[in-house]
N, C-alpha and C positions, 0 to 999 in steps of 0.2 A: 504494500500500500504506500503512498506518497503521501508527502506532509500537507498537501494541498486540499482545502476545506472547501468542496463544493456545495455546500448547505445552502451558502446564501445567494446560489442559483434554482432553488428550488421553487421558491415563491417572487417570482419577477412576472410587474405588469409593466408591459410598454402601451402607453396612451397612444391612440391613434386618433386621427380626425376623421378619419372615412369609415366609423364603425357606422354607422347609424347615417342612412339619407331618406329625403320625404320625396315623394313622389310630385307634389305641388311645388317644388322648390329646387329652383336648377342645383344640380350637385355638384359641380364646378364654385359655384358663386358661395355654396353653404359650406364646402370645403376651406375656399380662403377666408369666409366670415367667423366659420370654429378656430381658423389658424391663427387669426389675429387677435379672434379673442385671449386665447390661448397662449400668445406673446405678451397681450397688455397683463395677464394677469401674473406670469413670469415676473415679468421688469416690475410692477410692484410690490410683488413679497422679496425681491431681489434689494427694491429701494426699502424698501421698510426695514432689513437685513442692515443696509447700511448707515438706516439712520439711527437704528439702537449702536452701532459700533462707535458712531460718531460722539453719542450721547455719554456710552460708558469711556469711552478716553476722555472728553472734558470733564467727568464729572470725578474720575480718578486725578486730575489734573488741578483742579479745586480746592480737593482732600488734599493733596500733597501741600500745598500752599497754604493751606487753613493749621496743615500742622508745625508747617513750619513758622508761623505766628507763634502758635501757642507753643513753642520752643522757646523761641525768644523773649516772649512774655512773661514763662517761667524760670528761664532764667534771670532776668532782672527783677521779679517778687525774691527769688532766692539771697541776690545782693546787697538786699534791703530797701532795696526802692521802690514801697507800696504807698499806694494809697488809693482812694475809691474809684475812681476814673479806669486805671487799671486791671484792679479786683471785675470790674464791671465789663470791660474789654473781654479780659481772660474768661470769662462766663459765658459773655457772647460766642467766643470762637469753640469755647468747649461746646456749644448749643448747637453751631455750627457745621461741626466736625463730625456730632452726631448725628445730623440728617443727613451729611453725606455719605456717608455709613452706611446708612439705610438704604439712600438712593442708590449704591455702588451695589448693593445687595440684590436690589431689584431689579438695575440694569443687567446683573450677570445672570441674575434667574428667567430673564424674560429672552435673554441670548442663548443660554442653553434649551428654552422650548422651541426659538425659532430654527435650532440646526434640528432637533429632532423632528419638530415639520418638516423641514426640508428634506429629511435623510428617507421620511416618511411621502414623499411625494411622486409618483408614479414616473416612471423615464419616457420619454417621448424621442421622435426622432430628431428633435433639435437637444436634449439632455443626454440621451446615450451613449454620442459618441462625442469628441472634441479635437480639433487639430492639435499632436504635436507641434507642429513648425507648419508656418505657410510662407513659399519662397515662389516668385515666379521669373524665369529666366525668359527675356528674350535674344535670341540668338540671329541676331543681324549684325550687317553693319552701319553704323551713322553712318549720315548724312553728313561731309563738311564742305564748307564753301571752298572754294575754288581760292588757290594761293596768288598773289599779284607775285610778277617776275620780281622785287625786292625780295619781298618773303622768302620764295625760296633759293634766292642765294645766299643772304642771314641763315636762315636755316641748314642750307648745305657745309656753309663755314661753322656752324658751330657742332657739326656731326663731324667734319672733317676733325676741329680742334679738339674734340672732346675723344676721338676712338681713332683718330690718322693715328698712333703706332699699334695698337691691333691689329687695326686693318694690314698692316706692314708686315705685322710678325706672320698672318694669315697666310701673305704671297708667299712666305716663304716655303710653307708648309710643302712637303713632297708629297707624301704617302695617305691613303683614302681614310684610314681608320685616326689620323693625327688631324687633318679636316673637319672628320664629322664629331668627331670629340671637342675641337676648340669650340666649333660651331653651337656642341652641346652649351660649354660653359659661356660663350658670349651669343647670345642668341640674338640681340640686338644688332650683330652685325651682317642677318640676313633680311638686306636689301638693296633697295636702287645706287641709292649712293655709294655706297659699298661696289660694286660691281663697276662704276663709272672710276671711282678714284682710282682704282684697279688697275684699268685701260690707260689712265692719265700717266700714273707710277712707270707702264713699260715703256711708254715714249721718253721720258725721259733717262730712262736706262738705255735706248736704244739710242738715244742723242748721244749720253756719254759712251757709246760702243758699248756698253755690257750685253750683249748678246744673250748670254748665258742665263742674266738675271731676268733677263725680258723676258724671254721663254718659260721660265718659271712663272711669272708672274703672269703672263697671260696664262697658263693652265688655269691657275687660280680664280681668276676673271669668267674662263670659260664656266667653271666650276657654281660660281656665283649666279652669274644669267641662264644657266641651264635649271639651276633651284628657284629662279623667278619666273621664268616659261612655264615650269611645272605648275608652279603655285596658280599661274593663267587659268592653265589649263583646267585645274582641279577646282577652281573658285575658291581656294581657301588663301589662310595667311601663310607668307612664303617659312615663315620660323617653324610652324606644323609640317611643313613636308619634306626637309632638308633629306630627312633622314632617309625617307621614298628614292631619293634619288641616288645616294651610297648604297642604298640594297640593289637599287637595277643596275648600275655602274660596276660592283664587283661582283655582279651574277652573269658576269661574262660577254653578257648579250651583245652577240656579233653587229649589228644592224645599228644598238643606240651608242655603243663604243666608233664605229668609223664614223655614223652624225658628229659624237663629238671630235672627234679628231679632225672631221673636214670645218669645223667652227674653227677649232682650235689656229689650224693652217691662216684660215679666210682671217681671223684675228692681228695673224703674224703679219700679213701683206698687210693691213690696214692700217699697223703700229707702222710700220716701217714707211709706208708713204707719206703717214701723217709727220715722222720725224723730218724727213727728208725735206715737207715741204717749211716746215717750220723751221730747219737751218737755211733752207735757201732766202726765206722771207728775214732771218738774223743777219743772213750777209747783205742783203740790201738795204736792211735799215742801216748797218755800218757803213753802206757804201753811201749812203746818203748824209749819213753825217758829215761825212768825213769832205762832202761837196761842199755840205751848207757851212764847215770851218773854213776851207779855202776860197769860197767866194771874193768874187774882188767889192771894189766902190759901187759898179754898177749891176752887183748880184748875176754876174759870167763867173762860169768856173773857168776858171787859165787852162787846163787839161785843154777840155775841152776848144776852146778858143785858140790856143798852140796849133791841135792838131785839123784846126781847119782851114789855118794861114798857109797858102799858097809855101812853096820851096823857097823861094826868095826870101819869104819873109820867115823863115827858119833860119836862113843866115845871116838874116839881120839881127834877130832877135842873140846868136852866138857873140856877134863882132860887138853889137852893143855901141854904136857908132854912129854919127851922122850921116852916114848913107841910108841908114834903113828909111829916113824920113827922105831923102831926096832921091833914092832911086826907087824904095819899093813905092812910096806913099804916093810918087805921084801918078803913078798909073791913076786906069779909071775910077777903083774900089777904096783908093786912098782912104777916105774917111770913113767909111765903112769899117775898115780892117782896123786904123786907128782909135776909131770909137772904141771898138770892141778889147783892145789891146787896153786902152785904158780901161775901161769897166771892167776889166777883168783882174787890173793890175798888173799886167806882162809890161805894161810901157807905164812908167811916171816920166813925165817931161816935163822942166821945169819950167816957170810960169810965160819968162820972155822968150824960151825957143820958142814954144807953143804959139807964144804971139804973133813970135815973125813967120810961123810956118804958114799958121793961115792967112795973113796977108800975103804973100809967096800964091798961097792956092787963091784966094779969090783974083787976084792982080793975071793967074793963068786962064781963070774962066773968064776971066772979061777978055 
């Protein structure tokens, strides 16, 4: 036999509302009219429950106070300081003391019938049972507004400054079971940004020639966007599926192993043009600087302007002489080539040659 006393399932009434219906009276309507009766009458002996609780805590509350008077009252009678005013006091609060006595008696006698009514009251289907716990999950995703282009560049730089060496230790990673385990412990680094900073990191390995690191790092990269594809694919968060993708990846599978590897390849040619176009656009910015320091007075680059002066005027420019002005210059282009030579800075003349030369040239055109 077990210690478990099923006696006091012997005599259980559950109240129902639907015992009894009238033919005259729709049974639907006499249903919720018993139901609600049946609620009001509930919530009143429920209220009345709490308002004897309420009564016997103030009234206990009272008593404590009334006795703490008559503490203090008897102890100052005790000290010697009587006289009728307090004789009279102390009377009062004994008189007091003892009706709340009373009251505290009556409050708890009238709280012990009300629970045995209650324990006495038939189970219905709103008594019989009660929720443990009520929890309701919905399983979506919000709804968020749409990020302005600031946004998410703040936000990419401060994912970048907050996990960029993570992410770094990540590219390093060789082997499939060291991946999915860092992955385990930093889950936050499956996603977008992640996967882009990635591709940024082998360009610049590939600028400084690390070939070697680049390669690596793009595996990594591929490794990242094949776990965000997946995640597409499957409608879920990319951090739930990581793992999906390490079980098909070392289960050998012929077909999803060469997809990655023909990624992988298409990755490498991608880095590698985008390095290439990006030293070339380095060298042109230097070469351009390197113009806008040499420019002359009249913003000519001398290079330039050198190599478009006629052969003569390449040996003028050598001899450094008063002929370059009287034999090259007075050809037809003279001022032309001269202009140019000075705004470029190839010729400073000083202020009286310059004077007599173009008097010399208009004095020929006239």
């Amino acid at each position: 036999m077990s210690g478990i006393d099923y006696s006091v399932w012997d005599h259980i009434y559950v109240s129902d509302d639907e015992d009894v219906t009238c033919p005259f009276v729709d049974t639907p309507s006499l249903f919720r009219m018993r139901h609600r009766s049946r609620l009001e009458k509930m919530v009143e002996f429920q209220q009345r429950g709490e308002d004897l609780e309420t009564s016997f805590a103030e009234c206990r509350r009272l008593l404590e106070e009334a006795q703490g008077r008559l503490a203090y009252l008897e102890e100052r009678m005790r000290e010697g300081d009587e006289d009728k005013e307090r004789e009279a006091e102390l009377k009062k609060v004994q008189t007091e003391i003892k009706k709340l006595k009373q009251d505290e008696k009556s409050f708890e006698k009238l709280l012990e019938e009300h629970r045995k009514e209650e324990k006495k009251l038939p189970w219905n289907v709103d008594t019989i049972s009660k929720d443990g716990f009520s929890k309701s999950v919905l399983n979506f995703k919000p709804l968020s507004k749409e990020e302005t282009g600031e946004e998410k560049v703040g936000n990419h730089k401060n994912f970048l400054g907050k996990y960029g060496k993570e992410i770094k230790l990540f590219g390093m990673l060789r082997r499939w079971d060291d991946s999915q385990q860092y992955l385990s412990d930093h889950p936050h680094l499956v996603c977008e940004e992640t996967a882009n900073y990635l591709v940024v990191i082998c360009i610049e390995y590939e600028i400084d020639e690390k070939h070697a690191l680049m390669e690596q790092v793009a595996h990594q990269a591929i490794v990242m966007q094949f776990i965000l594809d997946l995640a597409r694919t499957l409608k879920v968060d990319p951090r739930g599926c990581f793992r999906q993708f390490f079980s098909k990846i070392k289960t050998l599978d012929k077909l999803y192993q060469d997809a990655f590897e023909h990624e992988l390849e298409m990755l490498k040619e991608r880095v590698r043009s985008s390095a290439q176009t990006r030293m070339e656009n380095a060298v042109k910015e230097l070469e351009e600087e390197e113009i806008q320091k040499r420019l002359g007075p009249g913003c000519l680059d001398p290079v330039e302007v050198y190599e478009s002066l006629p052969k003569v005027g390449h040996t003028c420019r050598h001899t450094l002489e008063r002929i370059l002005e009287q034999q090259f210059f007075m050809q037809t282009s003279r001022k032309y080539h001269l202009k140019r030579c000075i705004d470029s800075g190839l010729w400073v003349p000083d202020s009286r040659g310059d004077e007599d030369g173009e008097e010399d040239g208009d004095q020929e055109e006239d």
